[in-house]
C-alpha positions in Angstrom: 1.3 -29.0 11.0 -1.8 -26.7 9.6 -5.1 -29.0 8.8 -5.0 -30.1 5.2 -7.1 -30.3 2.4 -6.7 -32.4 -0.5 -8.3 -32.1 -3.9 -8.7 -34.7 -6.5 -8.0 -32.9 -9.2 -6.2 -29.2 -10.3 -9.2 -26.6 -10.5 -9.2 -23.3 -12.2 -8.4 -20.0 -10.2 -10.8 -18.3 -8.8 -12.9 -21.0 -7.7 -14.6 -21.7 -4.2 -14.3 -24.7 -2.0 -18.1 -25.6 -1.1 -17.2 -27.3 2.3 -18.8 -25.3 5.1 -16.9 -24.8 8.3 -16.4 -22.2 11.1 -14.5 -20.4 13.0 -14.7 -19.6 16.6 -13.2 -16.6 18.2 -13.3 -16.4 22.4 -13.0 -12.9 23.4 -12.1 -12.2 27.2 -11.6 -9.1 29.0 -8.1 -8.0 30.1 -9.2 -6.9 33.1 -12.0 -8.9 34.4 -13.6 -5.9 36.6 -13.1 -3.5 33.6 -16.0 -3.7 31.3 -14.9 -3.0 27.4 -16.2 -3.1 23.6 -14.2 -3.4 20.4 -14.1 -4.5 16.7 -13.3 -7.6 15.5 -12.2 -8.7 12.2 -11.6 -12.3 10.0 -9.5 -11.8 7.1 -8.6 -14.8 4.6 -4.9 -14.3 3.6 -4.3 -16.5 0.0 -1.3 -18.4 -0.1 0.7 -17.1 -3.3 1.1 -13.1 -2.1 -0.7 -12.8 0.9 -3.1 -11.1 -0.3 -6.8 -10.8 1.5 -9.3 -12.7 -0.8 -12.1 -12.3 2.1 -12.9 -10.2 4.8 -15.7 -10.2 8.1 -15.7 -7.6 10.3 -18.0 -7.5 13.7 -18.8 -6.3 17.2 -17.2 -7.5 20.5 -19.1 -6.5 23.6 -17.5 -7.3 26.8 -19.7 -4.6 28.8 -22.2 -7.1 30.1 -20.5 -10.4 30.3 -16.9 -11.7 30.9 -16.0 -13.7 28.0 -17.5 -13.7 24.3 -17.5 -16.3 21.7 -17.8 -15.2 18.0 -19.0 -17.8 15.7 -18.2 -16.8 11.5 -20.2 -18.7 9.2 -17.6 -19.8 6.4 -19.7 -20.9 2.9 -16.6 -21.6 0.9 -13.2 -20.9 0.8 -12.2 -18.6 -2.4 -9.5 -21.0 -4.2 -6.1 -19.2 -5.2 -4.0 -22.9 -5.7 -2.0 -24.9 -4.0 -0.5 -23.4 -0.4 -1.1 -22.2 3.0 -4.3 -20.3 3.5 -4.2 -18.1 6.6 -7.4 -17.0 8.8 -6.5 -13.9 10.8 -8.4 -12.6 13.4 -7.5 -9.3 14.4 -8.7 -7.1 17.4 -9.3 -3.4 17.4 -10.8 -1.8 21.2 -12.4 1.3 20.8 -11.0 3.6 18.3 -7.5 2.1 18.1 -5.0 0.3 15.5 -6.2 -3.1 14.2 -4.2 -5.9 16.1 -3.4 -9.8 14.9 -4.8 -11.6 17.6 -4.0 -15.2 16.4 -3.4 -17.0 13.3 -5.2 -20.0 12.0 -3.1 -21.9 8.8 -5.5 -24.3 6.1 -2.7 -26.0 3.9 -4.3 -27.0 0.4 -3.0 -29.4 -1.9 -4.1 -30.6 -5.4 -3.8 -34.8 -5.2 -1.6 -35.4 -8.4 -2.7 -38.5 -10.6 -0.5 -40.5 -12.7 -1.2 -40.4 -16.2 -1.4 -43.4 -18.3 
């Protein structure tokens, strides 16, 4: 199951989650005598339509080393209700197509409280 959050109460749309976190991203060649460079991209995909609510685009340089670890800096998380948030990282070498490298699923739920 994705990690979970859990809210105390129902907050408006539109909001940010404070928490700060990070994502790591290890980049490796394909072929470790070949040396290559790319883009790199983080897009947050909001659970009701998909839609990208946040996007981070940067360099990965594989000429000078084997392996590459990108660390993203995450302030808040932009709050579109309840649901499965999705963290994509996508790959793009050289001048090619965007690719979805991997998938990373945040499941947000609002903790509901009796009334009375």
């Amino acid at each position: 199951p994705p990690p979970e959050a859990t809210l105390g109460q129902q907050l408006p749309a539109g909001l940010a989650l404070v928490p700060l976190f990070q994502i790591v991203a290890l980049w490796s060649r394909s072929n470790p005598d070949v040396p290559e460079q790319g883009r790199g991209r983080m897009r947050l995909l909001l659970p009701k339509d998909g839609s990208v609510a946040r996007t981070q685009e940067f360099d990965v340089d594989l000429t000078q080393h084997l392996r590459l670890r990108h660390i993203m800096n995450l302030s808040g998380l932009p709050l579109g209700g309840e649901g499965i948030y999705r963290f994509v990282i996508d790959g793009r070498p050289g001048t090619s197509e965007w690719t979805k490298m991997f998938e990373l699923p945040l499941h947000v739920a609002f903790q509901r409280q009796d009334s009375g």
